[in-house]
SETI-647222 format. One line per field, with one value per residue (C-alpha): chain; x, y, z; residue in three letters; residue number from 1. Coordinates in nm, 2 decimals. Example, Ala and Ser with C-alpha at 12.3 -4.5 7.8 and 13.67 -1.06 7.14 Angstrom:
2
kette <- A	A
c1 <- 1.23	1.37
c2 <- -0.45	-0.11
c3 <- 0.78	0.71
rest <- ALA	SER
nr <- 1	2
//
This chain:
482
kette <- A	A	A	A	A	A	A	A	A	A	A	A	A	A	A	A	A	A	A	A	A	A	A	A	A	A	A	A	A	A	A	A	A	A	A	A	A	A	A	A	A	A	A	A	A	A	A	A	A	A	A	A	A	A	A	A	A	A	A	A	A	A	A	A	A	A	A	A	A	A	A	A	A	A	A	A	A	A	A	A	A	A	A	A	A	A	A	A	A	A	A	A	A	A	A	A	A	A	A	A	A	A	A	A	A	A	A	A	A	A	A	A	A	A	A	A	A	A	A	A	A	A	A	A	A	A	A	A	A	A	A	A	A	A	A	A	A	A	A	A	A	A	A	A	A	A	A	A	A	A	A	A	A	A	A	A	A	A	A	A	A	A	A	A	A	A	A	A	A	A	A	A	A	A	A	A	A	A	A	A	A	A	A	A	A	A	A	A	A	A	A	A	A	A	A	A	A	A	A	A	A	A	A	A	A	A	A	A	A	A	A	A	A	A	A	A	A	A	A	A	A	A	A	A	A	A	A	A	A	A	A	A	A	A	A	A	A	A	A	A	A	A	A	A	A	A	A	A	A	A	A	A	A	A	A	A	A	A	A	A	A	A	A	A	A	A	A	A	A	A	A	A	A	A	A	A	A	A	A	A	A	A	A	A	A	A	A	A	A	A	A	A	A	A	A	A	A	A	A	A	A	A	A	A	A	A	A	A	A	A	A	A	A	A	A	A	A	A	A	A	A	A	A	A	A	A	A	A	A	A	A	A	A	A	A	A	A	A	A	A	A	A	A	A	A	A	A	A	A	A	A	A	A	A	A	A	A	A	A	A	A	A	A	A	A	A	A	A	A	A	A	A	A	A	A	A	A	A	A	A	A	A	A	A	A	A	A	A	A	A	A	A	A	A	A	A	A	A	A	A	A	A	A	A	A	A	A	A	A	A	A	A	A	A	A	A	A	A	A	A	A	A	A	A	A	A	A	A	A	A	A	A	A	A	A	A	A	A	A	A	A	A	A	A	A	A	A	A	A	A	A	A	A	A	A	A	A	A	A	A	A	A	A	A	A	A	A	A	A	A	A	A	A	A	A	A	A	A	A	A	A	A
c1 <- 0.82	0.93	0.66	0.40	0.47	0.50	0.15	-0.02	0.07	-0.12	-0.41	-0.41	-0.34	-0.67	-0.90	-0.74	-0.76	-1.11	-1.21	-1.01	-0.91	-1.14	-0.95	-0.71	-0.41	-0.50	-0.25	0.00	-0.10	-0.06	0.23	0.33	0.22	0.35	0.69	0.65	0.56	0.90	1.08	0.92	1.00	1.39	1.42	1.24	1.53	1.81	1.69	1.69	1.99	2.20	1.98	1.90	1.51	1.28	0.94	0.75	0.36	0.37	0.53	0.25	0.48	0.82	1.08	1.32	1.53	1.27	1.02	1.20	1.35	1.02	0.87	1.13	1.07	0.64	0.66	0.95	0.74	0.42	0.62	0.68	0.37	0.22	0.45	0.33	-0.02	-0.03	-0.03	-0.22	-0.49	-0.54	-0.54	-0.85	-1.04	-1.02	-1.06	-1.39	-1.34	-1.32	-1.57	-1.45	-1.61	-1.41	-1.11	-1.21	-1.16	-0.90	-0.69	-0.82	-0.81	-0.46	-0.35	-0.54	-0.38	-0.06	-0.16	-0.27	0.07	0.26	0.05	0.04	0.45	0.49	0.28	0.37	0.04	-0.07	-0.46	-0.37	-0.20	-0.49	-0.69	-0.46	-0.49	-0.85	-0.85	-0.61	-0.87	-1.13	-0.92	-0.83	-1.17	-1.32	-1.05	-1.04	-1.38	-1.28	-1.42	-1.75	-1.76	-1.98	-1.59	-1.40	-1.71	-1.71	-1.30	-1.39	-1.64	-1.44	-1.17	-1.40	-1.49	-1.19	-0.98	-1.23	-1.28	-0.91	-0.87	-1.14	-0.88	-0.65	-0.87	-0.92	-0.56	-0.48	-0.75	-0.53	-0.23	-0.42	-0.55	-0.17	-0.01	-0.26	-0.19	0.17	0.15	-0.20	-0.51	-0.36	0.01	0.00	-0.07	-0.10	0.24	0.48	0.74	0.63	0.52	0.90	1.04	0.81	0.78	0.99	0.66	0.38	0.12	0.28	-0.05	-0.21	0.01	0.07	-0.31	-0.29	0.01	-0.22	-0.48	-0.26	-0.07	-0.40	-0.58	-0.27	-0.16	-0.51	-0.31	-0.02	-0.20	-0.05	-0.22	-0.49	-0.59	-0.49	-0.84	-0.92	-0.55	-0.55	-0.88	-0.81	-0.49	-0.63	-1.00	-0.85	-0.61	-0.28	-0.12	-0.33	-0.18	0.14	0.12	-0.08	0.19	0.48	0.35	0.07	0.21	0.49	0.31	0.11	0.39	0.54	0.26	0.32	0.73	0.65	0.42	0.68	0.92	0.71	0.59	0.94	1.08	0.77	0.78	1.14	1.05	1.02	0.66	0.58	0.88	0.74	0.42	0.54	0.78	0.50	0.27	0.53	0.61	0.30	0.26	0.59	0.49	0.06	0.16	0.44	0.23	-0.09	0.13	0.12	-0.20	-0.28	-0.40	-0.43	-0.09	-0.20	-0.31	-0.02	0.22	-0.04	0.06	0.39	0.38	0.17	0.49	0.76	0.55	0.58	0.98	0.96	0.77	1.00	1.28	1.16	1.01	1.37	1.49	1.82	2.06	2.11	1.77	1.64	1.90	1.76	1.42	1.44	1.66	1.39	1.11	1.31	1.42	1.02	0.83	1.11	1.06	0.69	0.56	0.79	0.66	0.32	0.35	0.48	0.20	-0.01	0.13	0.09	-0.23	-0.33	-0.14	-0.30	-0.68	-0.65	-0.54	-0.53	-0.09	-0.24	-0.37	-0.02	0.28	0.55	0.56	0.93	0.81	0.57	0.71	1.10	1.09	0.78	0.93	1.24	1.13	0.86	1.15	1.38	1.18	1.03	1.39	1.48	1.18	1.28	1.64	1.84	2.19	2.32	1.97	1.87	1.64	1.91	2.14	1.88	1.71	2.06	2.07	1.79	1.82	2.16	2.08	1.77	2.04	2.22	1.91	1.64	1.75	1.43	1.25	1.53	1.40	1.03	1.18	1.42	1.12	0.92	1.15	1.21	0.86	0.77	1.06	0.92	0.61	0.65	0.98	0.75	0.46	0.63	0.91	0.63	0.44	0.80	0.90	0.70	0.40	0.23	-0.09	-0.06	-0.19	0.02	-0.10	-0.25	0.00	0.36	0.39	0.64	0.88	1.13	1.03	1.04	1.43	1.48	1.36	1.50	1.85	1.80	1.73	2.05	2.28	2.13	2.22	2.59	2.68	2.47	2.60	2.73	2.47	2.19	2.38	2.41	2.02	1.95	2.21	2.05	1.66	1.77	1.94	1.67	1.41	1.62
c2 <- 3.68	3.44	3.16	3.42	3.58	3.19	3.14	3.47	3.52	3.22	3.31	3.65	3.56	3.31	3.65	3.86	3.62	3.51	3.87	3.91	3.57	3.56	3.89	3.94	3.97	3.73	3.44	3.77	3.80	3.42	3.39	3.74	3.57	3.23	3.43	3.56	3.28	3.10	3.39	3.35	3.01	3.09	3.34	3.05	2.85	3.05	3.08	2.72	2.63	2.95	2.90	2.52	2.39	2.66	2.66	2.90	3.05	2.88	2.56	2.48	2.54	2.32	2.36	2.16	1.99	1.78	1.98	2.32	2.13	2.02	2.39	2.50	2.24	2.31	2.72	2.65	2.36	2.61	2.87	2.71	2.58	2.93	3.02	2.72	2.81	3.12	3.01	2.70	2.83	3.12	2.86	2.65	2.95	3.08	2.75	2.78	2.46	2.74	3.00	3.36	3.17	2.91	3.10	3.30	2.92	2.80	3.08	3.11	2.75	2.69	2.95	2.81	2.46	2.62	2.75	2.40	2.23	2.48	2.46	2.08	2.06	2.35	2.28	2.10	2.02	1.64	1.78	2.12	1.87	1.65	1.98	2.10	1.78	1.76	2.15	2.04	1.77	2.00	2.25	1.99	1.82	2.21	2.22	1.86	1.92	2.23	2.13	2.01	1.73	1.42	1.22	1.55	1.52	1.17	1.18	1.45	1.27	0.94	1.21	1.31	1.00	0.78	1.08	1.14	0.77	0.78	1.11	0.99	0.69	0.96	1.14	0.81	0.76	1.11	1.06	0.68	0.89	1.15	0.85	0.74	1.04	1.18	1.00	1.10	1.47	1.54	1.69	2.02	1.92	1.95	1.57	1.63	1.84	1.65	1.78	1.68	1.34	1.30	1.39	1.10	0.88	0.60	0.64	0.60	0.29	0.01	-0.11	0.18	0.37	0.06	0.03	0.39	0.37	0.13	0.36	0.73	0.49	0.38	0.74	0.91	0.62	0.68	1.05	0.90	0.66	0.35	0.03	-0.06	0.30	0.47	0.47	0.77	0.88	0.84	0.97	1.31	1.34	1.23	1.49	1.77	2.08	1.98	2.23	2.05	1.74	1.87	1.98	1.70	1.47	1.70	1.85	1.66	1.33	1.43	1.59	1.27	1.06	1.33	1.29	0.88	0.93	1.20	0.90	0.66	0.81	0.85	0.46	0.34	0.51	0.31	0.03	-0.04	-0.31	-0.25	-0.27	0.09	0.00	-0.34	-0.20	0.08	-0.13	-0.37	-0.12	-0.01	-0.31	-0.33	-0.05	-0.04	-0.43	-0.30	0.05	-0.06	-0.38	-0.12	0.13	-0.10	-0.14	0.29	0.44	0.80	1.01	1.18	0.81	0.64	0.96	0.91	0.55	0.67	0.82	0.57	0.37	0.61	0.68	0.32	0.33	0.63	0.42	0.14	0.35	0.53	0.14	0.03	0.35	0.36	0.66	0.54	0.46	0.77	1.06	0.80	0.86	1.25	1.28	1.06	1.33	1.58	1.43	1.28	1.59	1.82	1.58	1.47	1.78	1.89	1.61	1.70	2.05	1.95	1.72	1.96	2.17	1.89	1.76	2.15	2.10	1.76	1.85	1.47	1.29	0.93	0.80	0.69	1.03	1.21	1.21	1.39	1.62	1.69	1.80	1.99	2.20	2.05	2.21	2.04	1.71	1.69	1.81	1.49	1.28	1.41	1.41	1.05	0.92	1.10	0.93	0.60	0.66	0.68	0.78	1.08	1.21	1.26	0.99	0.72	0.81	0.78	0.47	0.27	0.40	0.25	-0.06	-0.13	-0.08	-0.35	-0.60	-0.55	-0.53	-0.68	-0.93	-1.06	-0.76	-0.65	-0.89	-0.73	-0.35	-0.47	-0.67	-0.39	-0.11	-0.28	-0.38	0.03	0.11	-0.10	0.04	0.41	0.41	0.26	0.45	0.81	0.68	0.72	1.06	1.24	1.12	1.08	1.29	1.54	1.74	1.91	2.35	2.58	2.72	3.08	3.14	3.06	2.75	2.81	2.57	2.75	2.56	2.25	2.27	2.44	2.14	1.89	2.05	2.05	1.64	1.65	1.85	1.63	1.29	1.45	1.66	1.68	2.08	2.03	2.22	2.01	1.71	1.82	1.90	1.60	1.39	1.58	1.48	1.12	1.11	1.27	1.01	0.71
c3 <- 1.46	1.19	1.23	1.31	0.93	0.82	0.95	0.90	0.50	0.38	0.55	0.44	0.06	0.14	0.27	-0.03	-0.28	-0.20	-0.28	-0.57	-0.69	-0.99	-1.11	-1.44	-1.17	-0.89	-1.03	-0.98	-0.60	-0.53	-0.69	-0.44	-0.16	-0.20	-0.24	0.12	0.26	0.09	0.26	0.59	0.59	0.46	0.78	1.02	0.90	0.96	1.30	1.36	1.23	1.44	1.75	1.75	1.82	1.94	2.14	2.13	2.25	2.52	2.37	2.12	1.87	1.84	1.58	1.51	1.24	1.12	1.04	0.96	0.65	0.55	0.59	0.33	0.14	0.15	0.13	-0.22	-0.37	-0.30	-0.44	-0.76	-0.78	-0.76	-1.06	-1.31	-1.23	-1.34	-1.71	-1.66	-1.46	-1.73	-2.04	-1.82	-1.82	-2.12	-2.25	-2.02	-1.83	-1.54	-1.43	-1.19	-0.92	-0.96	-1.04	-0.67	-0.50	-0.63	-0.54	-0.19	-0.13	-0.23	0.02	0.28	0.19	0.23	0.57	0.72	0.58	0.75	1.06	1.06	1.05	1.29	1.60	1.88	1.98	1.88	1.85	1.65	1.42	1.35	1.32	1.05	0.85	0.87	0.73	0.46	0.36	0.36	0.13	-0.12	-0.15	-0.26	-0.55	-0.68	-0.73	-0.94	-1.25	-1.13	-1.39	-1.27	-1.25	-1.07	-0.78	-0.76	-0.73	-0.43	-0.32	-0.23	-0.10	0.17	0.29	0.27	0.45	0.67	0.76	0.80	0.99	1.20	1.29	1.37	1.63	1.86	1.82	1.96	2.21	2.33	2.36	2.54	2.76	2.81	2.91	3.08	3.46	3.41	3.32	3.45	3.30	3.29	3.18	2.83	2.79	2.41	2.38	2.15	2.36	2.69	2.50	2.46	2.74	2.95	2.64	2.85	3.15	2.94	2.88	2.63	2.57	2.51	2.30	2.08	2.01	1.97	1.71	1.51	1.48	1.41	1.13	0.98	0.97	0.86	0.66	0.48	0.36	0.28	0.02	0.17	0.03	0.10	0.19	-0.10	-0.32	-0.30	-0.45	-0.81	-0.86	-0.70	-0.90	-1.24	-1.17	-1.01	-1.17	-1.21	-1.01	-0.68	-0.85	-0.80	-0.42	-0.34	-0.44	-0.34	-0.02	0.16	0.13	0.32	0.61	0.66	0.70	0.91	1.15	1.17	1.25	1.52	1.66	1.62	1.80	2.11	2.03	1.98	2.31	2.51	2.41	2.30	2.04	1.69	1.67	1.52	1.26	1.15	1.07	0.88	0.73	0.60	0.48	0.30	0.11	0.06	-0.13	-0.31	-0.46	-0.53	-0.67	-0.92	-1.05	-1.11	-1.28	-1.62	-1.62	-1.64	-1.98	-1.77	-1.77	-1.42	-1.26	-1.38	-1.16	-0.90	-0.87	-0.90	-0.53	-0.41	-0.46	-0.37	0.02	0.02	-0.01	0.27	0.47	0.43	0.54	0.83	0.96	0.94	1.17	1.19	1.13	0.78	0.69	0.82	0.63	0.33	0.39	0.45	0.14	-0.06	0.06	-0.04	-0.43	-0.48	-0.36	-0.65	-0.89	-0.86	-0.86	-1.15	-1.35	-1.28	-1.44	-1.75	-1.74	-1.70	-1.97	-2.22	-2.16	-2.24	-2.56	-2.69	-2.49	-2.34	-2.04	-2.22	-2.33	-2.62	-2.74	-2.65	-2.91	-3.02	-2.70	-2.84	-3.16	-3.06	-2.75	-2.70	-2.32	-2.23	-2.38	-2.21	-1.91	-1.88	-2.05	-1.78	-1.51	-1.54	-1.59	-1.22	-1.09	-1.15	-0.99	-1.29	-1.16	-1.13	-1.01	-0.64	-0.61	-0.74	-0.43	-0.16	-0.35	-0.32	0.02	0.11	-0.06	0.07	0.43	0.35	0.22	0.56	0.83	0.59	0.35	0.32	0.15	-0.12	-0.36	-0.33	-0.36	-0.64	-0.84	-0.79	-0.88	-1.21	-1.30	-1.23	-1.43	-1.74	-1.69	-1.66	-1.95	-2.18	-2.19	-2.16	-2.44	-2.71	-2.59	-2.58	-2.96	-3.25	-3.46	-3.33	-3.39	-3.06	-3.08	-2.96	-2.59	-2.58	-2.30	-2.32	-1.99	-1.76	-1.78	-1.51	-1.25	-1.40	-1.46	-1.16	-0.94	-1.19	-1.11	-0.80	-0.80	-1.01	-0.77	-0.44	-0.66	-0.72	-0.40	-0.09	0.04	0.37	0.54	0.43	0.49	0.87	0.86	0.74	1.01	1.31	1.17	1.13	1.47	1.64	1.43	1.47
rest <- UNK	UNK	UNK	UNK	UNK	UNK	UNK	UNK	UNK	UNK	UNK	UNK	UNK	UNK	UNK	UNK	UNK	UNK	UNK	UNK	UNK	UNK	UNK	UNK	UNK	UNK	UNK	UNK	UNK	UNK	UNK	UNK	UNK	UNK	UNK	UNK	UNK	UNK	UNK	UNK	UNK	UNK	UNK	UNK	UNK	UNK	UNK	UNK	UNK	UNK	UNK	UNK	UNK	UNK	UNK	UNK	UNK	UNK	UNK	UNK	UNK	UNK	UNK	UNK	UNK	UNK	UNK	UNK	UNK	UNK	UNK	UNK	UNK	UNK	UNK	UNK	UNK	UNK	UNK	UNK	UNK	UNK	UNK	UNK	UNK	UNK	UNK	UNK	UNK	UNK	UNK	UNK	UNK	UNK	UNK	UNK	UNK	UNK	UNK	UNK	UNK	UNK	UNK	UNK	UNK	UNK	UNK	UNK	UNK	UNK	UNK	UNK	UNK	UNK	UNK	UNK	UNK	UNK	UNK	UNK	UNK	UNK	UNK	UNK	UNK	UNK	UNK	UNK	UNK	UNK	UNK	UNK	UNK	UNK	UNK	UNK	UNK	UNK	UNK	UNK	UNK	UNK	UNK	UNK	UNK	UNK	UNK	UNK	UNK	UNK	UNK	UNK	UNK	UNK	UNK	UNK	UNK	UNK	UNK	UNK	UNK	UNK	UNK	UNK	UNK	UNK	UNK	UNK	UNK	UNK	UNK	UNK	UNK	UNK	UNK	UNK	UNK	UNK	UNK	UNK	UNK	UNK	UNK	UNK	UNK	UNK	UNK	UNK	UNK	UNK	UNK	UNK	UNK	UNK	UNK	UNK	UNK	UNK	UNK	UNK	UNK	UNK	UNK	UNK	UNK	UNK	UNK	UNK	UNK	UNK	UNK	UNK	UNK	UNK	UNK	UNK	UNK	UNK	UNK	UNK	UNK	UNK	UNK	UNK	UNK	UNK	UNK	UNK	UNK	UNK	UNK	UNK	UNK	UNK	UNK	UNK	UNK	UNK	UNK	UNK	UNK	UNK	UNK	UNK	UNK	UNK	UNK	UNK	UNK	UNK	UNK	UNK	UNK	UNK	UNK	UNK	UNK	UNK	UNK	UNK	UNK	UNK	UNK	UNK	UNK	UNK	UNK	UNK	UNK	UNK	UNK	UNK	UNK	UNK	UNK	UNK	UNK	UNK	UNK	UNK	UNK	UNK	UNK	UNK	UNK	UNK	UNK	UNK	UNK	UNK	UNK	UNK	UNK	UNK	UNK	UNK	UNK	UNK	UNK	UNK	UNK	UNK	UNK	UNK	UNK	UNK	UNK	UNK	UNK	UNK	UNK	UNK	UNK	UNK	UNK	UNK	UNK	UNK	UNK	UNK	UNK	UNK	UNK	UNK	UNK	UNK	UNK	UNK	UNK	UNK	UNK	UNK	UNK	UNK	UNK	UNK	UNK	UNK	UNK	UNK	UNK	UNK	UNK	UNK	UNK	UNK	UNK	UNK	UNK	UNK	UNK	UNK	UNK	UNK	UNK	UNK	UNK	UNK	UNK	UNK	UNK	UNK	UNK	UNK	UNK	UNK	UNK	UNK	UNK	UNK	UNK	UNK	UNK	UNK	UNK	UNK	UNK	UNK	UNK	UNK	UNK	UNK	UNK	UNK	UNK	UNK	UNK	UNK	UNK	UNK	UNK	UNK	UNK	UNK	UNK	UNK	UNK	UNK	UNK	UNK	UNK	UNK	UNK	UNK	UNK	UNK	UNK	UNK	UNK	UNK	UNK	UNK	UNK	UNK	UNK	UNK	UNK	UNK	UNK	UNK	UNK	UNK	UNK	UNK	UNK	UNK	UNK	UNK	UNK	UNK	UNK	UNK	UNK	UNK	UNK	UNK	UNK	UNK	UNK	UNK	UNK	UNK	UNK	UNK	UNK	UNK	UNK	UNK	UNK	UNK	UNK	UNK	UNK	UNK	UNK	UNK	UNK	UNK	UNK	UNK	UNK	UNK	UNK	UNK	UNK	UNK	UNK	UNK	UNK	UNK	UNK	UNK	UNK	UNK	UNK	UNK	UNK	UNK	UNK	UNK	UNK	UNK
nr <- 1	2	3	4	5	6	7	8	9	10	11	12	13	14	15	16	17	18	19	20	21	22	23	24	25	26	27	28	29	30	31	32	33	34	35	36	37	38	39	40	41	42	43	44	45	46	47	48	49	50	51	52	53	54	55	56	57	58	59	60	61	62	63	64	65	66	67	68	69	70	71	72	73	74	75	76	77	78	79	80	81	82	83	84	85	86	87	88	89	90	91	92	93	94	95	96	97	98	99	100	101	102	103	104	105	106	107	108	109	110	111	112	113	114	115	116	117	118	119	120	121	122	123	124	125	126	127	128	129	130	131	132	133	134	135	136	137	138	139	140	141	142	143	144	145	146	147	148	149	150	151	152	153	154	155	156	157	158	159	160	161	162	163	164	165	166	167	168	169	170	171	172	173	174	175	176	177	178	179	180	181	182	183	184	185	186	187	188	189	190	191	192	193	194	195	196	197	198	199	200	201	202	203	204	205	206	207	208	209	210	211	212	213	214	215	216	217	218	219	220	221	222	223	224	225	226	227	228	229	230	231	232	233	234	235	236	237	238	239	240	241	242	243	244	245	246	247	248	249	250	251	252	253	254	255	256	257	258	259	260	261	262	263	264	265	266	267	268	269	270	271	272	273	274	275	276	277	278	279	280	281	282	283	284	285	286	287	288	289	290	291	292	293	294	295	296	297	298	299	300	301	302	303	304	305	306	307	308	309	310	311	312	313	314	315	316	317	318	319	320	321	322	323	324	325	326	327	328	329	330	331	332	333	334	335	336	337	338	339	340	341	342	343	344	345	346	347	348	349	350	351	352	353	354	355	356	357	358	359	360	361	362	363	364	365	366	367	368	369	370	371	372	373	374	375	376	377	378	379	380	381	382	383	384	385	386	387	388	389	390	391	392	393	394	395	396	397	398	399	400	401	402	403	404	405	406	407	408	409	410	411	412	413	414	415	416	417	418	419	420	421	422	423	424	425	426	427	428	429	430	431	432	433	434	435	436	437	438	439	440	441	442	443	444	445	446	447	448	449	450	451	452	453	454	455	456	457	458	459	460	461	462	463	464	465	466	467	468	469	470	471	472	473	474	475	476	477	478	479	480	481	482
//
């Protein structure tokens, strides 16, 4: 009953809001069923944790853990997101950078993104999943193209066909592992059940899966925005509305990357080498070293963020290539502290680039001056980012980079260099946009701010005091994943 409601609101809201989206209250009715959806989601959860993993519909649906904590974590970050649009969007429009048409799509759309995360994290099916990302492409490419400026269609543009290049990787992956499964659980034996994957994981092809590893890591990798597959990133963050931005960076990142662990699992368990984790692991690096050295060189506030999580998936990579108990509760806590933080950053982004009417760090000053919420919260939020202790992302950063020093000795000087040199970079250009002179209007709609320090405290509570519930969750995940 619980994941039918989780599955069946967003695509409601996406019919309703399709009719009515362009409508003086539609913001109202996403931000209603966004709410719902978040209290699916918190009722699927208490299930889980009293009754353990279920299947269920004829096993094509498998919850466990893993993906229950990041289904709360997508319906609350789409439920804040809902909240900070409702100003935002209203300000576009009247500022008429938005028509009721568009106003009709967005709406729609990001229900129907919410339905294909919550799909995608929910099925147990290895082809429903790829499904579900290529819908969430699809959804995103129709609203970073929101604007219909020539840059906001040439951003969608290179969307479509780097993800779809990428998801198109995906699909002969899924087909390998099809092909490896298939003479041990038969044609008709749910050869592409994750489930039934895992329980035979230890009888399937080595050869075949690991070529088929290589391919799900590169087309989901492609989502993930791991270099050199990450193009198509900062250009959909920078054209797009901010509040796509935000679940972009928050929400679908995630999912990708929890489509390439589900695949190493079954990988790791075949071929009992660390093949899946070396790759991920340098890939990771990878990006970690490319992202931070590009994030100096940004004049855009949205591209430089954008870099920003190009970097952070790298550190999540990293972790989840190690494997490991350790590394793993590192990883899942890092998902958890970017996606709050990221996509509070982005909305008070958003809110000042309204403000100012620009997108360039040299245009933006005195953010403090001219709205004190909006300045702390992007002073606050950027300092969390960059793991300055007692935030959230400080904690599972050290984690992370102590169990390198101990496994991997070799690759704590390229997370350290790089950590520093994105530090530098980030520190110094949001320094001068937070303090100083400001000619910056006052909004026509007060911005909601809420959300901002409620996921900012959040970060702060998880970099203090980890409740003991969610510290079990995230043991039993890492376990399971390691």
């Amino acid at each position: 009953m619980e994941l039918a409601a989780l599955l069946a609101i967003p695509l409601l809201g996406c019919a309703v809001l399709a009719l009515l989206g362009h409508r003086r209250g539609a913001p109202e009715i996403n931000g209603a069923f966004s709410l719902a959806t978040l209290a699916a989601a918190a009722a699927l959860t208490v299930r889980v944790i009293e009754n353990g993993p279920l299947r269920l519909w004829q096993d094509q649906f498998f919850i466990d853990p893993l993906n229950v904590f990041l289904v709360a974590l997508t319906a609350f970050v789409g439920f804040t997101t809902s909240l900070f649009s409702r100003p935002y969007m209203r300000v576009e429009r009247e500022h008429g950078r938005l028509t009721a048409g568009s106003m009709r799509l967005y709406h729609s759309m990001f229900q129907m993104f919410m339905f294909t995360m919550l799909l995608a994290l929910t099925t147990n099916n290895m082809g429903i999943l790829w499904v579900a990302m290529e819908g969430a492409t699809l959804a995103t490419v129709l609203l970073v193209s929101l604007y219909r400026t020539a840059a906001s269609l040439e951003a969608a543009w290179k969307y479509f066909i780097l993800c779809g290049v990428g998801i198109a990787q995906a699909l002969f992956g899924t087909i390998l592992l099809y092909l490896a499964a298939e003479p041990v659980l038969g044609r008709e034996g749910g050869a592409l059940l994750w489930t039934q994957l895992d329980a035979i994981k230890g009888s399937l092809e080595p050869t075949v899966l690991s070529l088929a590893f290589v391919f799900l890591l590169v087309g989901y990798g492609t989502k993930v925005g791991l270099v050199p597959l990450h193009n198509w990133l900062p250009d959909a963050h920078a054209e797009g509305p901010t509040p796509i931005s935000a679940v972009l960076s928050g929400l679908l990142l995630n999912v990708a990357i929890y489509a390439v662990v589900r695949c190493k699992v079954l990988v790791d368990g075949s071929l009992h080498t660390h093949f899946a984790g070396n790759l991920m692991m340098g890939f990771g690096l990878l990006s970690v070293g490319v992202a931070a050295f590009f994030l100096s060189r940004q004049r855009d506030i949205k591209r430089m963020f954008a870099y920003s999580s190009i970097e952070h998936m790298g550190i999540i990579t990293f972790a989840f290539g190690m494997g490991g108990p350790m590394a793993s509760f590192a990883g899942l806590l890092h998902m958890t502290v970017h996606s709050l933080t990221k996509s509070a950053i982005f909305f008070t982004v958003g809110h000042a680039v309204q403000k100012t009417g620009t997108q360039i760090m040299d245009d933006i000053r005195g953010l403090l001056g001219a709205n004190p919420t909006i300045g702390w919260g992007l002073m606050l939020g950027s300092l969390a980012i960059l793991g300055m202790p007692p935030f959230g992302v400080f904690a599972s950063e050290f984690l992370i980079l102590t169990t390198a020093m101990h496994e991997h000795p070799w690759a704590t000087p390229i997370l350290l260099v790089s950590l520093g040199v994105a530090f530098a970079a980030i520190f110094g250009k949001v320094q001068p946009m937070v303090f100083g002179e400001t000619t910056a209007r006052r909004l026509p709609h007060p911005p909601a701010i809420l959300p901002v320090f409620v996921h900012l405290a959040a970060v702060l509570m998880l970099g203090l005091w980890i409740p003991p519930y969610l510290a079990e969750w995230y043991r039993q995940a890492a376990k399971f994943i390691g």
